[in-house]
N, C-alpha and C positions, 0 to 999 in steps of 0.2 A: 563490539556488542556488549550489553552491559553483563550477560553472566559471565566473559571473560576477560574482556580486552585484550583479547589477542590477535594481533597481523603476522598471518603467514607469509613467508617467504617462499614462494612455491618453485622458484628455478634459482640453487645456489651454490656455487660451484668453492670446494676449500680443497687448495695442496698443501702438503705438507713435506719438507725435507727433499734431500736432493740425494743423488746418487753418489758413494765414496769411492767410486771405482775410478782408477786409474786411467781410464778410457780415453776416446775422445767425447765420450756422452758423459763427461762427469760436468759439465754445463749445462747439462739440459735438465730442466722441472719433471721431475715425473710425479703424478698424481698418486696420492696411495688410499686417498679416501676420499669421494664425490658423491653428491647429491644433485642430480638434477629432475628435472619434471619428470622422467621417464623411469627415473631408479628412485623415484620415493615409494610412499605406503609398505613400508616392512616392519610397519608396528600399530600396533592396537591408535600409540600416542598420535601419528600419522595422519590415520582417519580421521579423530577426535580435531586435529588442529585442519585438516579441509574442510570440516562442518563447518569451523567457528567462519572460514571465510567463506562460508558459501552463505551461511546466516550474514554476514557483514551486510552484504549487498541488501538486506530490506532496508536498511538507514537511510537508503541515496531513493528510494521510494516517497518523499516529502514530498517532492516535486508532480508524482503521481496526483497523489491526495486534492494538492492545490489546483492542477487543473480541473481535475474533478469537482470541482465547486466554480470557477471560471468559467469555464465552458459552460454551464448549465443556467437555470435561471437564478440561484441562490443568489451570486457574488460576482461583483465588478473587479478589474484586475485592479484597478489602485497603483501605490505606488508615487513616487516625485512628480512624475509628468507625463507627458503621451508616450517619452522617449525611455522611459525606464523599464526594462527591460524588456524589449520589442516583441520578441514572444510569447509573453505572458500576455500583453495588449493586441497578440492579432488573434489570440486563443478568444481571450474577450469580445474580439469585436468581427467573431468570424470570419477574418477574410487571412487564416493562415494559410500557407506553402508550405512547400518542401523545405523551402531555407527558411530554419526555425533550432536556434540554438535550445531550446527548452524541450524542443519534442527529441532533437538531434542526445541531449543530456539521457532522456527518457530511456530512448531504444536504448543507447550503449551501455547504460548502469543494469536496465533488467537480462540484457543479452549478458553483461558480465556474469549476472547473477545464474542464468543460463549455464554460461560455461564453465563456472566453476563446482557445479551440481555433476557438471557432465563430464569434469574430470574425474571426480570420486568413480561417476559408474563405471569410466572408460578401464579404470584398473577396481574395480568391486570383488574381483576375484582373486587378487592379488594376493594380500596373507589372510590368513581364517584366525577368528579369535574368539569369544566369547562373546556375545552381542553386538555383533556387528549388525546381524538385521538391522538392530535399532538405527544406526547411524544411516541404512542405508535407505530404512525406508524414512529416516528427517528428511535425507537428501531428495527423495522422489517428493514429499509434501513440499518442499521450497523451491524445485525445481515446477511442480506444477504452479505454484503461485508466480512466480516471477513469467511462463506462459499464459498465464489468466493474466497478467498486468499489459503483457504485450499484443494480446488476441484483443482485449477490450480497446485500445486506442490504434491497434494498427490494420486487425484482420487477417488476413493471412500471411502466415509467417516459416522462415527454415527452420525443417527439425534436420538434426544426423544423431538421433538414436543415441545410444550410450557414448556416444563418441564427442570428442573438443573440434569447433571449428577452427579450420587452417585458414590463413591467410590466403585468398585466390578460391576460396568454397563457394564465396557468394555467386562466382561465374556457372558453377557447377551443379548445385545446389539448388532447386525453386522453393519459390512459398509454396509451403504445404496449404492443401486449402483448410479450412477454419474447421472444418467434419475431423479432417484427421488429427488437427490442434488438438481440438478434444479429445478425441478418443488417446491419443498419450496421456492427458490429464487426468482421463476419466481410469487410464491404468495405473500411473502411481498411485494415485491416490487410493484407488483398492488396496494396493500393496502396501502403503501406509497405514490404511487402517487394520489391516491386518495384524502390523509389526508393532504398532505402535501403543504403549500403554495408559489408560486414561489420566494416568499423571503424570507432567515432564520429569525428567530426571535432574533438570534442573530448569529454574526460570525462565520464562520467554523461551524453550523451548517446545517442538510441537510434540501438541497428545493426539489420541486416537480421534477425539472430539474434534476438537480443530480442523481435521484430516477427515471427517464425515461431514462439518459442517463448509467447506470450503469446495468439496464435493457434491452438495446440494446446492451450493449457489452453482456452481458447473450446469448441474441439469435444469438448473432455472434457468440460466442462460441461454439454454440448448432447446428452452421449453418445452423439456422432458419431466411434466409439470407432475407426474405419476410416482420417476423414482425420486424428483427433490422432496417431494411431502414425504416417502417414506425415510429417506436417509436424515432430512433434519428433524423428523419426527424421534427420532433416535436419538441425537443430539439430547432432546427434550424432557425424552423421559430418561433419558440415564440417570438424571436426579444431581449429574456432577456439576449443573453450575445454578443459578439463580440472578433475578434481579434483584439489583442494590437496592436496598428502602428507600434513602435518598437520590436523588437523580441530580443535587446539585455537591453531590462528593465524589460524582465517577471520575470528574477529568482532573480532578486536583493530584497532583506529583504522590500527596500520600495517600493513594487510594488507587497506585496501581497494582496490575495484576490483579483486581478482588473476583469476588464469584461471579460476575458478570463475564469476566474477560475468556474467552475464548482462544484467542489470539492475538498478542499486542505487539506490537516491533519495539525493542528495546534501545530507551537513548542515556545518554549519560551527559554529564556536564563538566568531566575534567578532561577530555580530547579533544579539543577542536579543528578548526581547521581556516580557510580564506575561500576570498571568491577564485583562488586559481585552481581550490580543488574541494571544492563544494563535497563533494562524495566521501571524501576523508573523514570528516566531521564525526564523532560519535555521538551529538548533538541532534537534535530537530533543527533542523534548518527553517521549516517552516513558521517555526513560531517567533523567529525574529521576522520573516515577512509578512508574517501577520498582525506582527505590533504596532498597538497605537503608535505613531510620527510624533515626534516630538513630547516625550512622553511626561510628565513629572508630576507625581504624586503618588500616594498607595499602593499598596498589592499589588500595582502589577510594574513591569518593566514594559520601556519603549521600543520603536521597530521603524519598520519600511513603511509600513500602513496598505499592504498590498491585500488584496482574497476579504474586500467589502461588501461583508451582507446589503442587500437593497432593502428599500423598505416595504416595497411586497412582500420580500422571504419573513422580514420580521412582523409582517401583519398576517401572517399564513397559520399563525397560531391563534389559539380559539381563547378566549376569555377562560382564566381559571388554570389555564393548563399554564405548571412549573417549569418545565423544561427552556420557558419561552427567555428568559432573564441570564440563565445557564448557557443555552448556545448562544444568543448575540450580547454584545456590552452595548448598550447606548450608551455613547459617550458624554452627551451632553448630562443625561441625568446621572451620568455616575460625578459626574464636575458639580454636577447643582447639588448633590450629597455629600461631595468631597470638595471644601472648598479652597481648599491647598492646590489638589489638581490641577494641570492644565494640562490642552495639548495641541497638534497644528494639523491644518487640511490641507492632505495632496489631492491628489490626482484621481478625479470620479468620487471625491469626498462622500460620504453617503450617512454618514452621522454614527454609523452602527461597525462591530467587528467583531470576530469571530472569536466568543469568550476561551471556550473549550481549550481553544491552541493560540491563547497567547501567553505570553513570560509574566513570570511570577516573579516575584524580588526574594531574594534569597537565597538565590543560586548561585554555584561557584561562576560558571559561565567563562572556563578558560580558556585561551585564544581568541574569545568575538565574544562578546555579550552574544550578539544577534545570531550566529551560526552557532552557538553549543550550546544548547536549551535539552532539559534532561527529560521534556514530558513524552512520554512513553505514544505510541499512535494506538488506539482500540482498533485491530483492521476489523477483527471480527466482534463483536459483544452478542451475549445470549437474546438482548431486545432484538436485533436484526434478525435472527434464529428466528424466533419466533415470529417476528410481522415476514419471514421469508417462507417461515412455515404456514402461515397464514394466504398467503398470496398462493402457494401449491395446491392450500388443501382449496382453495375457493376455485382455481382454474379446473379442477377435478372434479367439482360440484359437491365437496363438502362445505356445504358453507357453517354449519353449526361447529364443527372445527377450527374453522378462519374465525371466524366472530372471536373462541373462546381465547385464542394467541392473542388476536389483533386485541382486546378489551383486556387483556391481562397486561398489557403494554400501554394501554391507554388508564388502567387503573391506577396504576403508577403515575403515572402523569398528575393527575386530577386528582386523587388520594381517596377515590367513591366510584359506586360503580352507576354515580347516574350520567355519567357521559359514555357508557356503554353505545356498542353501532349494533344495530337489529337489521341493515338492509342486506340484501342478498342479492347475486349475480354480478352481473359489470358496475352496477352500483357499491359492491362491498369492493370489485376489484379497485376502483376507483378511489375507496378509502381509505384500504390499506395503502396503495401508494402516496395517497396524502399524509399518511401515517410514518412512511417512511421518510417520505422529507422533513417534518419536525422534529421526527426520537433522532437520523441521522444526520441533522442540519451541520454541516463546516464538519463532515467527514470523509468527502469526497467521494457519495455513490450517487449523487443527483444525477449528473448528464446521463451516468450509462443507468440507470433505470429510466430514463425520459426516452433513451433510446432503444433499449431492449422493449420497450412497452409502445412503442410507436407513436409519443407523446410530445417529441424532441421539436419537430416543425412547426405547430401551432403553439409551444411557448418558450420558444426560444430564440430571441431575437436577430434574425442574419441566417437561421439555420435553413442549409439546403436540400432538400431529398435525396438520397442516393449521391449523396459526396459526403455529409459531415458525420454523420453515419460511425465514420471514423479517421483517423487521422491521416496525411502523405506520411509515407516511408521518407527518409529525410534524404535531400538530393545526393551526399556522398554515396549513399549505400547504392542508391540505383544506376549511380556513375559507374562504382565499384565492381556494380554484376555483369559491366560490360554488354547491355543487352538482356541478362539473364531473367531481372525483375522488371514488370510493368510498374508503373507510380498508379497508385489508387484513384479509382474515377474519378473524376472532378477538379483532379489537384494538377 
C-alpha cells in the first residue's frame, strides 16, 4: 500500500546455532528463536505491520470496481475478442456460472482480506500498548468493508467471529444469512467509529468519517433508510470534507486524497506485478484494462480497451453538465483534437472509455506499464455522501433535505443553480438515482444500486429475477463444503 510498502511475512520460522555438547544430540538444530503465526504480536511493531497487510488486500479490489460497471447498464466488457478473458464476457453478457475465474479471483482476494483482519482480532488481546484501539478498530472498518464487497456480489456468506478460517471449515461452517452479514458490519463499524479519529494518522488510512459513511451505505443497503440519513447526515455536517470546485481535477494522480475523499484505496507505480499474480501489484490493475488499445498519442497511456462506456451511458448526461467529458473520453473527438493520436478497435468497440481510470503518461509504471498504474480508487467521495444522503432523507419523506444534497451535487455539475430538481416522492427518488449514475459513472456502484433499487431487470440486458440478483459462489468452494454450501438460485 502506498503509505508503506510493506509485505508481511506472517508465518516464519529462523534457527540459529547448534548444540556444543558432546552428546549424541550435538547434530541435532535446535531452535533458540521463532516466529511463527501463533507466537507473533508481542509488540506494538507487530500489529502496526498486520494492519499494513490487512490494508494490502483493497489493491486486489480493481477487479470489484470493473464488474461493477459490466454487469450493469454503463459498460460493455471489451477487450481483443469474445475470448479474452471469458469472465469478464459472460459478466457482460449475463449468462455467468460458477466456473468463472474473475468472480473465483473476487471471493479469494476479499476472503483473504477477511482473514487477515481476523487474524489481528483472533490474538487482539495479546500485548497491550498505547493505542492499539486505533489499529483495532482500522481492522474492524476493513474488515467490514471487504464483507460489504462479498455480501454485494455473493449474498450470503461464513462468518467465524474473531477467529481465522482452517482448512476443512467450509464443511463446517454455513453461510450466515445476509441479517447476520450485517449485523457484524453494522458492529465493527460502531466500534470503529467510536475508536477512530476524524483524521488518519496517516494517509489512506481510515477515519471516524469513512467508518460512519461506509456505515450508512450499510443501512442503505439494509433499507434502514431512518438510521443511513441520520449517520451520513453526520458525515455532512462534520464540516471535515467538501466538494472539489472543479469536478475535472478529482481523478487526476495530483489531486489525490483532496477534501472530497473520504476513502480512497491507495496504488502506487514502482511494484508491480504479472498476470500470474494480478493481486501482487501495488498498481491499479484496472486502469491498464481500461486503456484505449493501441494507444499513441497525448496524456494518456494505452491498454486492453476492456469496461466500454456505451453510448447510452454517455447520452444519460444532460446538456451543460461537466462531468460528462470527465467520466467518458470519446475517442474519436479526442483524435479529431489530437491529431498525432491514434488508436485500434477491439472487441464490442463502442467509441467511448472510461476517462477517470485510464493511464496517464508519466508514470513510472514498473514491471507492466498496464498492471502498475498509481491512480488511487475514490471508493468513497463526499458527492456519493451526499446523493446517499439525499436518497435516505427522500425515502423518509424529507424530501426538502434530498433536494438540498441532491442540488448541491448537481450545482457543481452545472456551475448555477438553475438545473436545480423541485420534484418530490418516487419522482425525486428516481432522480437522485439518475444522479448517481452520472456524478458515479466508471466507479463501480451502478449494478448494485440497479439492484438494491429494484431497477436491475427492466435495464439491464439478459438480467433475471431472483438469480442475478447476485452472483454463484464459485464451483470449487461448494465442491469444497462437501455438501455443506447450496450454489445460489439460478446458478
Amino acid at each position: 500500500m502506498k503509505i508503506n510498502n510493506i509485505k508481511i511475512l506472517l508465518i516464519a520460522a529462523f534457527t540459529i546455532g547448534i548444540s556444543a555438547s558432546c552428546s549424541d544430540k550435538f547434530t541435532e538444530v535446535e531452535p533458540t528463536y521463532a516466529i511463527d503465526s501463533e507466537n507473533y504480536f508481542n509488540s506494538e511493531q507487530d500489529y502496526k505491520n498486520a494492519l499494513v497487510s490487512a490494508y494490502d488486500m483493497l489493491q486486489s479490489s480493481y477487479i470489484n470496481v470493473m464488474l461493477g460497471e459490466i454487469a450493469s447498464d454503463n459498460t460493455v466488457s471489451g477487450g481483443e475478442n469474445a475470448n479474452d478473458t471469458p469472465g469478464i464476457q459472460q459478466i457482460d453478457n449475463m449468462n455467468h456460472g460458477p466456473v468463472n475465474a474473475n468472480l473465483k479471483n473476487l471471493w479469494d482476494w476479499m476472503f483473504a482480506g477477511v482473514q487477515r483482519c481476523n487474524y489481528i482480532m483472533e490474538f487482539k488481546d495479546k500485548t497491550d500498548f498505547a493505542g492499539k484501539n486505533q489499529i483495532i478498530a482500522e481492522t474492524r472498518f476493513l474488515r467490514a468493508y471487504y464483507h460489504f464487497e462479498l455480501i454485494k456480489f455473493f449474498g450470503p456468506i461464513p462468518l467465524k467471529g474473531d477467529k481465522r478460517f482452517n482448512v476443512d471449515d467450509e464443511k463446517s461452517y454455513p453461510r450466515a444469512p445476509v441479517t447476520d452479514v450485517y449485523a457484524e458490519m453494522e458492529s465493527d463499524l460502531l466500534y470503529a467509529i467510536d475508536n477512530l479519529s476524524p483524521t488518519a494518522p496517516q494517509v489512506g488510512r481510515a477515519t471516524k468519517g469513512a467508518a460512519k459513511a461506509l456505515l450508512g451505505k450499510v443501512y442503505l443497503y439494509e433499507n434502514k433508510f431512518s438510521e443511513a440519513a441520520a449517520m451520513l447526515d453526520q458525515v455532512i455536517t462534520s464540516g471535515n470534507y467538501s466538494l472539489v470546485a472543479n469536478y475535472n481535477n478529482i481523478f487526476e494522480n495530483s489531486n489525490e486524497n483532496n477534501s472530497e475523499s473520504v476513502f480512497e484505496v491507495q496504488y502506487i507505480d514502482t511494484q508491480g506485478a504479472d498476470f500470474g499474480c494480478l493481486q501482487c501489484s501495488e498498481g491499479n490493475v484496472a486502469v491498464g484494462f481500461n486503456g484505449i488499445r493501441n494507444y499513441s498519442g497525448p496524456f494518456f497511456d494505452g491498454g486492453y480497451g476492456f469496461n466500454l462506456p456505451t453510448q447510452e451511458a454517455y447520452s444519460s448526461f444532460e446538456v451543460g453538465d461537466s462531468r460528462k467529458n470527465v467520466a467518458v473520453l470519446d475517442i474519436a473527438a479526442w483524435v479529431l483534437a489530437n491529431p498525432t493520436a491514434s488508436y485500434g478497435m477491439g472487441y464490442k468497440h463502442t467509441g467511448y472509455y472510461n476517462r477517470k481510470y485510464l493511464a496517464r503518461q508519466g508514470d513510472s509504471n514498473i514491471g507492466d506499464q498496464n498492471l502498475t498504474n498509481p491512480n488511487n480508487y475514490r471508493s468513497i467521495r463526499y458527492a456519493d455522501v451526499l446523493l446517499m444522503a439525499a436518497e435516505a432523507f427522500n425515502r423518509t419523506g424529507n424530501d426538502v433535505k434530498a433536494q438540498m444534497y441532491l442540488n448541491l451535487v448537481r450545482q457543481r455539475a452545472f456551475g448555477d443553480n438553475n438545473h436545480n430538481i423541485s420534484v418530490t416522492g418516487t419522482s425525486l427518488t428516481d432522480a437522485i438515482l439518475k444522479e448517481r449514475r452520472v456524478e458515479l459513472m466508471g466507479e463501480g456502484h451502478r449494478f448494485f444500486d440497479l439492484v438494491r433499487t429494484g431497477k436491475a431487470a427492466a435495464t439491464i440486458t439478459g438480467f433475471t429475477i431472483n438469480k442475478n440478483e447476485i452472483f454463484p459462489i464459485p464451483i470449487q468452494e461448494i465442491q469444497f463444503s462437501n455438501g455443506n454450501w447450496d450454489q445460489n438460485p439460478g446458478y
